[in-house]
C-alpha positions as CSV (number, residue, x, y, z in Angstrom):
1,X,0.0,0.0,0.0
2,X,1.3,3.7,-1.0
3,X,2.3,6.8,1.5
4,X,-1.2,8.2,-0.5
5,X,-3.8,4.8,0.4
6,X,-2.2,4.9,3.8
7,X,-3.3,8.3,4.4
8,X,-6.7,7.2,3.0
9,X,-6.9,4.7,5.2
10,X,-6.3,7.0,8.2
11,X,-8.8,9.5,7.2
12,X,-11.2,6.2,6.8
13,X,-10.5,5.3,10.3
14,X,-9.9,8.4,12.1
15,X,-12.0,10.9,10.4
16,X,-9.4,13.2,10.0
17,X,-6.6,13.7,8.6
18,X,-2.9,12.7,10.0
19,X,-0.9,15.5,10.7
20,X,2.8,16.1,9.6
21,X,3.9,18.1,12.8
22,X,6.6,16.4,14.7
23,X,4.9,16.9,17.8
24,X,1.1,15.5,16.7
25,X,3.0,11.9,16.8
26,X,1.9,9.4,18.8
27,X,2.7,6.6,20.9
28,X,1.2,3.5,22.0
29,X,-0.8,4.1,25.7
30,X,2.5,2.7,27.7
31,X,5.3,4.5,26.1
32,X,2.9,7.8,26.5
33,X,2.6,7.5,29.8
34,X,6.0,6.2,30.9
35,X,7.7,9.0,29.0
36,X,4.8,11.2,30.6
37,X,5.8,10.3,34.4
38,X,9.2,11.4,33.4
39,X,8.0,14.6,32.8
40,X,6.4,14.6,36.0
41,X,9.6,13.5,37.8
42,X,11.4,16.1,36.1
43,X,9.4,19.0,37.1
44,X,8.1,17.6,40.2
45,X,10.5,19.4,42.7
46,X,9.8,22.6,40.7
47,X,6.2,22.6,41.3
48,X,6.2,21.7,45.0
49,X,8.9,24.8,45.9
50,X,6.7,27.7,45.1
51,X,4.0,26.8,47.8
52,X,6.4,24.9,50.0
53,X,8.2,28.7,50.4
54,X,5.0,31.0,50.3
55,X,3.2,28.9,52.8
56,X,5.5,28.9,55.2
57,X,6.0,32.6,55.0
58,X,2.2,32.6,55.6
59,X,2.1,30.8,58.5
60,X,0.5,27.7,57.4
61,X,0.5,24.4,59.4
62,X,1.6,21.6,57.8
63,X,-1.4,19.9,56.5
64,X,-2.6,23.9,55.0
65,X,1.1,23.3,52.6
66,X,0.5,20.0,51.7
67,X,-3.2,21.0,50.3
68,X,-1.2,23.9,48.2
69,X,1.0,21.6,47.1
70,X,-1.8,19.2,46.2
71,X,-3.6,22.0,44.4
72,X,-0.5,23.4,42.4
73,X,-0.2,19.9,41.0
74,X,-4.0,20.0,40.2
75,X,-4.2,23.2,38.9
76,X,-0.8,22.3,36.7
77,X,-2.1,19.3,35.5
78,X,-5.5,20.8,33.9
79,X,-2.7,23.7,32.8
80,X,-0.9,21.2,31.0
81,X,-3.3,19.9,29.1
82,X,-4.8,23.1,28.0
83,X,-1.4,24.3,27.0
84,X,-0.7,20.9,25.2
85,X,-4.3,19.6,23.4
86,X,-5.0,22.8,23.1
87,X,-8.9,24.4,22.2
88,X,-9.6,27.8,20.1
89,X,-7.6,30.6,20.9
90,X,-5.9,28.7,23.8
91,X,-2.9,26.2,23.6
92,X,0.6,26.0,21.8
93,X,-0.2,22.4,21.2
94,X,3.8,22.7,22.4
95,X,5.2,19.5,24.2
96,X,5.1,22.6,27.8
97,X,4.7,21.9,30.7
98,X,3.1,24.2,33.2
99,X,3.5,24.6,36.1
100,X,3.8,27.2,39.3
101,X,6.0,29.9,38.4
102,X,9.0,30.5,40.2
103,X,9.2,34.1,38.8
104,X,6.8,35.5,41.5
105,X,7.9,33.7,44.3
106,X,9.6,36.8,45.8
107,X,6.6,38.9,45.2
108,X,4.3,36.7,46.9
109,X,6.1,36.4,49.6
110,X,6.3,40.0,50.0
111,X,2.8,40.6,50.1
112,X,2.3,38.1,52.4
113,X,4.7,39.5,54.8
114,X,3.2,43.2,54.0
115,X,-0.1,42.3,55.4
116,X,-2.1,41.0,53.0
117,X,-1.9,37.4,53.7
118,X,-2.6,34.6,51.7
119,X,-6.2,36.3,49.8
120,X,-4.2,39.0,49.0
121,X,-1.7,37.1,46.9
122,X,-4.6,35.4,45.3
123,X,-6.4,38.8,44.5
124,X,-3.6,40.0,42.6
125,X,-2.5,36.5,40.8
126,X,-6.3,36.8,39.8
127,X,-6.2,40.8,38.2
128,X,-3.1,40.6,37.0
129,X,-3.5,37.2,34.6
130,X,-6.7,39.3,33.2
131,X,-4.9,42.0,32.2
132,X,-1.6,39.6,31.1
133,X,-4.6,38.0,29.1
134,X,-5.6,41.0,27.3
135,X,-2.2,42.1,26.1
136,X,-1.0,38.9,24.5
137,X,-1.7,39.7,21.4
138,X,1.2,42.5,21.6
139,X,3.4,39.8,23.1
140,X,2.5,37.5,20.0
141,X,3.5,40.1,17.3
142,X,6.9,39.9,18.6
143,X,8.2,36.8,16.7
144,X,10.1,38.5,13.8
145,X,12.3,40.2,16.9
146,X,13.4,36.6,17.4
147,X,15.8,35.4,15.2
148,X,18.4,33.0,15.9
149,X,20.7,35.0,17.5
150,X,18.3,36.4,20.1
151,X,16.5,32.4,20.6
152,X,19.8,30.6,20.7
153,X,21.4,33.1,23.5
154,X,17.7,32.7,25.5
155,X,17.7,29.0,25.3
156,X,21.4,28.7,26.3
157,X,20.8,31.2,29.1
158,X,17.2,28.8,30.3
159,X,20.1,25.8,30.7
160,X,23.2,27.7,32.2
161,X,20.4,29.6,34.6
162,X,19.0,26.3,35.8
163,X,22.2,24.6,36.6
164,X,22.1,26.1,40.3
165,X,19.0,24.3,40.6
166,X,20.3,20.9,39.8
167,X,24.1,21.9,41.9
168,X,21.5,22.6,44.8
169,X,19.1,19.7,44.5
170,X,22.7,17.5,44.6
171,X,23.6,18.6,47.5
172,X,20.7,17.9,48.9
173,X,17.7,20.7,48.4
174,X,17.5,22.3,51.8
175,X,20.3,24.4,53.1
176,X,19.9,24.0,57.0
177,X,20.2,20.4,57.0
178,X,23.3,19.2,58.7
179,X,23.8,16.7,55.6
180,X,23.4,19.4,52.5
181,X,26.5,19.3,50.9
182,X,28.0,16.1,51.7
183,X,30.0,13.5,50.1
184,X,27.0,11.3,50.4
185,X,24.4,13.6,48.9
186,X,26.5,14.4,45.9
187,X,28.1,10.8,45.5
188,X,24.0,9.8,45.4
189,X,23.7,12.7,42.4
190,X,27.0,11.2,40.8
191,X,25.9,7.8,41.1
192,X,22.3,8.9,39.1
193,X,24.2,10.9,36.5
194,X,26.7,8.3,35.4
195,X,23.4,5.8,35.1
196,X,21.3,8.5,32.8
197,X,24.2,8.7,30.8
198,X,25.2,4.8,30.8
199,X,21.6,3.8,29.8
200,X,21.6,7.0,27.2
201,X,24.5,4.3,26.0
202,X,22.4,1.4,25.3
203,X,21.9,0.4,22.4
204,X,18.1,0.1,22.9
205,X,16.1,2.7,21.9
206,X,13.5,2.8,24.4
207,X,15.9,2.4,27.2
208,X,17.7,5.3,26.1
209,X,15.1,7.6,25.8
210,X,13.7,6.3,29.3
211,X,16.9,6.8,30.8
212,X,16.0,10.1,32.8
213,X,13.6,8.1,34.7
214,X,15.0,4.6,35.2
215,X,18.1,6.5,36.5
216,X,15.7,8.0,39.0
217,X,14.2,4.5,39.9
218,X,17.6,3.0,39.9
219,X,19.1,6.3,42.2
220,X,16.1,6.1,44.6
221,X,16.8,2.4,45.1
222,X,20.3,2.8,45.8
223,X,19.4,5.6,48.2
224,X,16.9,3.7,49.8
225,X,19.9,1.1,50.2
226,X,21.8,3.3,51.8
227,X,19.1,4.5,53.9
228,X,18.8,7.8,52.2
229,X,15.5,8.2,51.2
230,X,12.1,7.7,53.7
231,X,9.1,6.3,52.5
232,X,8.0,7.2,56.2
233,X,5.1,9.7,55.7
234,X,4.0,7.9,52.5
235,X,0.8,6.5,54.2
236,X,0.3,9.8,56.3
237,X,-2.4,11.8,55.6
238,X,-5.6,11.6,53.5
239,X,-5.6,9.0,50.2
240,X,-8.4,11.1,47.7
241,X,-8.7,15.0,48.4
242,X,-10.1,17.2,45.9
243,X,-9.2,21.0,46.2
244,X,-11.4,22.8,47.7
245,X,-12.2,25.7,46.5
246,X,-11.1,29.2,48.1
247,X,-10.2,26.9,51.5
248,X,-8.1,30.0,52.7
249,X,-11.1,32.7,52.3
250,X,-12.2,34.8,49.8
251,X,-9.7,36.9,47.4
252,X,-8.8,40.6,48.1
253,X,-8.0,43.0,45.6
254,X,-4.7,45.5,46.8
255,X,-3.6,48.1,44.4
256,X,0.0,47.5,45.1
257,X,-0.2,43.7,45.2
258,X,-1.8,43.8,41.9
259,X,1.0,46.0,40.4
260,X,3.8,44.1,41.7
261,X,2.1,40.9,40.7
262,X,2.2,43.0,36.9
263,X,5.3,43.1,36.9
264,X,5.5,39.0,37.6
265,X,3.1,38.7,34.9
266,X,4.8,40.8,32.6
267,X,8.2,38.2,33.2
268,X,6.2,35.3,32.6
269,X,4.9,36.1,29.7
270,X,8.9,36.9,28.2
271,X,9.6,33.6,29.6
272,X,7.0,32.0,28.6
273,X,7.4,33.4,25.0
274,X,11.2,32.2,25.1
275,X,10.0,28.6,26.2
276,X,7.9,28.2,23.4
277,X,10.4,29.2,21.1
278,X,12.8,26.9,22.4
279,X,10.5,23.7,22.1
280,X,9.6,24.6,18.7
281,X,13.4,25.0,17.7
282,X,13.5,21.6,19.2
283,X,10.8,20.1,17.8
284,X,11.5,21.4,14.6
285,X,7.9,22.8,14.3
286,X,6.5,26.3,13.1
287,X,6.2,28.2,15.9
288,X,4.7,31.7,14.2
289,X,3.2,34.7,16.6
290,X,-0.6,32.6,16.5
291,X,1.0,29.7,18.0
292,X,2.8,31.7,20.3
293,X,-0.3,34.1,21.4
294,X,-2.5,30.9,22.0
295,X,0.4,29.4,24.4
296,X,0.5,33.2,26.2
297,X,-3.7,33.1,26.5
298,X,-4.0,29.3,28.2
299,X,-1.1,30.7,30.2
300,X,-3.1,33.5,31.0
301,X,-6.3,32.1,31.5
302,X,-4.6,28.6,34.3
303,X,-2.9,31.4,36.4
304,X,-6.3,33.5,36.4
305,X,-8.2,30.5,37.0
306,X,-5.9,29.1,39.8
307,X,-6.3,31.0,42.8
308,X,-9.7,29.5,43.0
309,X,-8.2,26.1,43.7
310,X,-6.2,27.8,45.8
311,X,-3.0,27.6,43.2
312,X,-0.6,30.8,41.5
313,X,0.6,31.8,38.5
314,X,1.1,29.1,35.9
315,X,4.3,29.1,33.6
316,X,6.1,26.6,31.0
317,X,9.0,24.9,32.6
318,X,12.4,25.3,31.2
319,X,13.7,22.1,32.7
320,X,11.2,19.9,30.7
321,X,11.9,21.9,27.6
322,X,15.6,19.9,28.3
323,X,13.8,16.4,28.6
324,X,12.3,16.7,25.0
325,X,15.3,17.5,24.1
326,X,17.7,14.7,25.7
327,X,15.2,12.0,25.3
328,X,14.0,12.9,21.2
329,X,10.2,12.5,22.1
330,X,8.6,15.3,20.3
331,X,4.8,13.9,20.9
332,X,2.8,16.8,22.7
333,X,0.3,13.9,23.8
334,X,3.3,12.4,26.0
335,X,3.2,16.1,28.0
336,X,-0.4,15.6,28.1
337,X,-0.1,12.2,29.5
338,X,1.5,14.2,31.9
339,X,-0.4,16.5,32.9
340,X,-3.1,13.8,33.4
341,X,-0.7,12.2,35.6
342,X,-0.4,16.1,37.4
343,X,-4.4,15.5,38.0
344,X,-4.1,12.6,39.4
345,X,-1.5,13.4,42.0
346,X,-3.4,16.2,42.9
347,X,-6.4,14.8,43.6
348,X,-4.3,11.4,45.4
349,X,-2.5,12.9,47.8
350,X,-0.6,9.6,48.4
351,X,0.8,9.1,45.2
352,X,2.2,12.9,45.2
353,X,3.7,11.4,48.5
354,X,5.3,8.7,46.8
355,X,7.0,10.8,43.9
356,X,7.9,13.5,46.4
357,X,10.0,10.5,48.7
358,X,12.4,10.5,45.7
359,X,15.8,11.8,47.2
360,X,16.3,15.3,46.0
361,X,20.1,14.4,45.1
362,X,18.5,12.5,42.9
363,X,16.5,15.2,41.1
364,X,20.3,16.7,41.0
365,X,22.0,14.3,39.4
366,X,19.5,13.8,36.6
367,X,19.0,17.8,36.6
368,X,22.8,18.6,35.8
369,X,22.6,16.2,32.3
370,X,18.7,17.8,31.7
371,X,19.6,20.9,31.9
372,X,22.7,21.1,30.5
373,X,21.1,19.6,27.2
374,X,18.8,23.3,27.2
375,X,22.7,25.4,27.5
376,X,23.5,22.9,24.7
377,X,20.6,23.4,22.5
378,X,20.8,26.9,22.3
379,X,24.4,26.7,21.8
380,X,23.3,24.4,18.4
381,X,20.7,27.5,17.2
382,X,23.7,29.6,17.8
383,X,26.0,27.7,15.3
384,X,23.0,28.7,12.6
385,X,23.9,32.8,13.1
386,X,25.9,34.5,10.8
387,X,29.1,36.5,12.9
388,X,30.8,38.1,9.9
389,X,30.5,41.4,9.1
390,X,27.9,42.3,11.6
391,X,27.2,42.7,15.6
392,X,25.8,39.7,16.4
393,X,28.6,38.3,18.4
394,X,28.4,41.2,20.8
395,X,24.5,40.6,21.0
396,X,25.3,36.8,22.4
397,X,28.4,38.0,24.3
398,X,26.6,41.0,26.3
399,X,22.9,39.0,26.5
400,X,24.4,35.5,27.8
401,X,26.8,38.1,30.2
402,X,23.8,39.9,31.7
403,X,21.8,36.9,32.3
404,X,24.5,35.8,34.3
405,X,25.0,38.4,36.9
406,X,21.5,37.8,39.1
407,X,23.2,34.0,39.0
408,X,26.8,34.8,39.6
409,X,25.4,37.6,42.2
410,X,21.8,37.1,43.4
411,X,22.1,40.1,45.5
412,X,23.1,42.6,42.5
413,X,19.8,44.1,42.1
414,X,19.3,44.0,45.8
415,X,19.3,48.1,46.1
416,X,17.6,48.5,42.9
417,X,13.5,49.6,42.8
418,X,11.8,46.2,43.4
419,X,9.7,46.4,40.3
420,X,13.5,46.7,38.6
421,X,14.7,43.9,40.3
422,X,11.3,41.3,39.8
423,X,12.3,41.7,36.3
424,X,16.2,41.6,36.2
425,X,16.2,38.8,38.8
426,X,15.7,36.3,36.9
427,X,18.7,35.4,34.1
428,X,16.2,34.4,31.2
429,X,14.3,37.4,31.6
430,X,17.3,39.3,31.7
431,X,19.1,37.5,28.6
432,X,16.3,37.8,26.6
433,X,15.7,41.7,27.2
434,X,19.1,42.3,26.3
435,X,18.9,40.0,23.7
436,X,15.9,41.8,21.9
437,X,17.2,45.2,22.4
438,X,20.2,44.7,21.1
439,X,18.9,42.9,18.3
440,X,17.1,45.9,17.8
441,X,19.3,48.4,18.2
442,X,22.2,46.5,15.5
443,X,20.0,44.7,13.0
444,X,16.9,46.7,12.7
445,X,18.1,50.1,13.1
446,X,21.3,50.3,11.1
447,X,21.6,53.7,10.8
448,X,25.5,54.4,12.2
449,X,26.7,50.8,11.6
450,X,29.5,49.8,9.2
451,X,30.9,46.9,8.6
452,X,33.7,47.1,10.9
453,X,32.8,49.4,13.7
454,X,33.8,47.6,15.9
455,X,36.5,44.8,17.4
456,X,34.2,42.4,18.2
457,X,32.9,42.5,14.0
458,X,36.8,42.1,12.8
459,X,37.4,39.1,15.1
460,X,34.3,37.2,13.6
461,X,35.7,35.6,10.9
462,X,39.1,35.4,8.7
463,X,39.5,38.5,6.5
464,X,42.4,39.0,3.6
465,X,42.8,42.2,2.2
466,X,42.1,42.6,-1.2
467,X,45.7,44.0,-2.1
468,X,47.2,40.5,-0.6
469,X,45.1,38.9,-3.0
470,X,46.5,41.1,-6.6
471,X,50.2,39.3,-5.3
472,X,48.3,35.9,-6.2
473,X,48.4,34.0,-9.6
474,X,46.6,31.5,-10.7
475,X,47.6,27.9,-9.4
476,X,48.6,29.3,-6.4
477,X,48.4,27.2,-3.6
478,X,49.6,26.9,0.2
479,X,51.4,23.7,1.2
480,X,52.7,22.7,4.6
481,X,52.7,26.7,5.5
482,X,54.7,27.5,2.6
483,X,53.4,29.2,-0.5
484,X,53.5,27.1,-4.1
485,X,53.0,28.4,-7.5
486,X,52.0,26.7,-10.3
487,X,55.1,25.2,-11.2
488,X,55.6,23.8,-7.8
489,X,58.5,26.2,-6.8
490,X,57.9,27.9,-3.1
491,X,57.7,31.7,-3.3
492,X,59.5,33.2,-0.6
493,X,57.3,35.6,2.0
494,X,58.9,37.9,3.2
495,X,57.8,38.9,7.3
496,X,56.8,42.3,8.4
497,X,59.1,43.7,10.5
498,X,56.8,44.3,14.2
499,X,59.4,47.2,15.3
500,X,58.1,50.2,12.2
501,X,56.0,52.7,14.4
């Protein structure tokens, strides 16, 4: 049977027809959701964080966290899968995963602590996604400001900005603890690297792409070996809870929360916007400003929609962004798997116990090859940009520079306005506001530029001057350093002298 009567066939079956797009491939029901747990693995320790730090700075007992953990999963999951399936207007149909963002962390916190409490953080998480909502469509008209030079130098900066993550997670995820740090912890994150990168050896396909999270299986074995990981708490607490909704009270609406929570928005949305990018680079899928503007909305529309299960802000995560790239799986369906799998573990408590007992070195060891694949992914769009005769290395070299100083210094921005430092704060937002500026400022408005204006244009490439080249004749040709002519007689070069002034 031809490619055409096997299409036919399709359309006979399904009633539609199949789809060319990378990520519209799809996998049999066990390799969807195996692939999809990964993803859940992978992010897992990012989604728990957020309300892990913001209710604690609230006040909350213990069993008030763990139902904001429970909803962030919930509230993630149906995030996910909106982001991912996708309906009109709303969804990348993007392997993303979403997730609390990290980005407003800071800010929450701070309103918390300035007396607004917990219903004023979800007042303003509830404004300011309404307005984020109604000025996507600016964000989505921004594509043809994001050419290779400025994507490559955001997705490297996602991967070199994440790294702390994964060196914290191996040392074991919470400062204070008298073991974080130790040869233990990070022998435990060794031991779980080497087996992601062994199995990424085997000659088994499968296996290979699975290797994230066997190495996690295998590493939370070996811990629990060496008595490193607790499966204590596992049967603690209730085994179905749905998340109630507004269990902390009612919303309030502050001014000033809602402003700084803009400014949060604002971030997410560049972030967000550089995420979906990245995938699509990835995936090697058209990623135009519709696609872009329907991922923005069903961001949008899960972080306005959260607070009512008692959840924040909702962002794609950079880290899972790396998984599709390590492991090849390009199927948006195996995110959505996910995301099902998000739903679940929100509404079992228990089995978000289970998958939160994995040891956090663990999460480390797998994070440093994860997100290192992002930094290396964006170091392969940069390969694509042209450097000679143009600005563009200075673009990369100032962008990737500036994302790096809240890393190298998290307290640079520390006397700068807070709505200045929300933004700054964070590497990718920074990289990629540099990136687009100066993008701007050297290859849309050229007025002023010449071809070599500057040292960083000269050093780009190799350049011989046009009046070397009128000494050449033809059958010229260099040998073992020495210069040939046609009749295979070296033609002596003379050296200039490096003592004229």
């Amino acid at each position: 049977m031809n490619t055409k009567k096997k299409s036919a066939a399709a359309v006979a079956r399904t009633g539609r027809k199949q789809s060319d797009r990378p990520e519209d491939q799809r996998l049999s029901i066990g390799s969807t959701f195996a692939y999809g747990f990964q993803h859940v693995l992978t992010m897992y320790g990012g989604i728990i964080a957020p309300p892990l730090i913001i209710g604690a700075a609230a006040g909350m007992s213990a069993q008030d966290i763990g139902l904001l953990i429970a909803a962030c999963l919930f509230v993630g999951g149906l995030a996910t899968i909106l982001q991912t399936v996708g309906i009109r207007f709303f969804g990348s149909q993007l392997p993303l995963v979403q997730g609390v963002s990290f980005a407003g962390v800071s800010t929450m916190v701070a309103i918390v602590h300035g007396g607004g409490g917990i219903q004023a953080v979800f007042g303003s998480v509830i404004a300011a996604s309404l307005i984020g909502l109604l000025i996507t469509p600016l964000f989505s008209k921004i594509i043809r400001f994001f050419p290779p030079v400025v994507t490559g130098t955001v997705i490297t900066t996602i991967g070199l900005t994440l790294m702390p993550v994964a060196a914290n997670w191996a040392m074991g995820g919470n400062s204070k603890a008298p073991n974080y740090g130790s040869m233990a912890n990070i022998g435990l994150a060794a031991a779980t690297m080497a087996i992601v990168l062994l199995l990424s050896k085997v000659g088994n396909a499968a296996i290979s792409r699975l290797s994230i999270l066997l190495a996690m299986v295998l590493g939370t074995v070996i811990a629990f070996v060496f008595g490193m990981a607790d499966f204590s708490k596992v049967g603690q607490g209730e085994i179905v809870a749905f998340p109630t909704p507004f269990a902390f009270g009612p919303p309030t609406f502050e001014i000033a929360a809602i402003i700084s929570m803009l400014i949060v928005i604002l971030v997410t949305l560049t972030e967000t916007s550089a995420d979906i990018i990245a995938v699509g680079e990835i995936v090697g899928t058209k990623v135009d400003s519709k696609r872009i503007g329907d991922g923005l909305r069903a961001d949008m529309l899960s972080s306005a929609i959260s607070p009512l299960f008692n959840s924040f802000t909702q962002s794609a995560f950079a880290q899972n962004v790396g998984l599709v790239a390590i492991t090849g799986v390009k199927s948006r369906f195996v995110v959505s798997a996910g995301g099902l799998i998000l739903v679940i573990l929100g509404l079992l408590p228990v089995l978000g116990r289970v998958v939160a007992a994995v040891p956090t070195p663990v999460l480390g060891g797998a994070g440093v090859v994860l997100f290192g694949t992002v930094a290396a992914s964006g170091i392969r769009t940069l390969a694509k940009v042209e450097y000679r005769n143009n600005m563009n290395l200075i673009i990369v070299a100032a962008s990737i520079g500036f994302g790096m100083i809240p890393i190298a210094a998290p307290s640079f921005y520390d006397q700068f306005p807070s709505w200045f430092g929300t933004i700054f704060h964070s590497g990718i937002s920074s990289a990629a506001v540099m990136a687009i500026l100066l993008n701007v400022l050297f290859n849309h408005f050229k007025a002023g530029n010449s071809e070599n204006q500057s040292v960083f244009v000269a050093g780009t490439g190799r350049v011989v001057r046009e009046e070397d080249l009128k000494c050449l004749a033809d059958g010229d040709r260099f040998e073992d350093g020495k210069l040939i002519d046609c009749d295979g007689k070296e033609v002596p070069v003379e050296s200039t002298s490096t003592t004229e002034h």
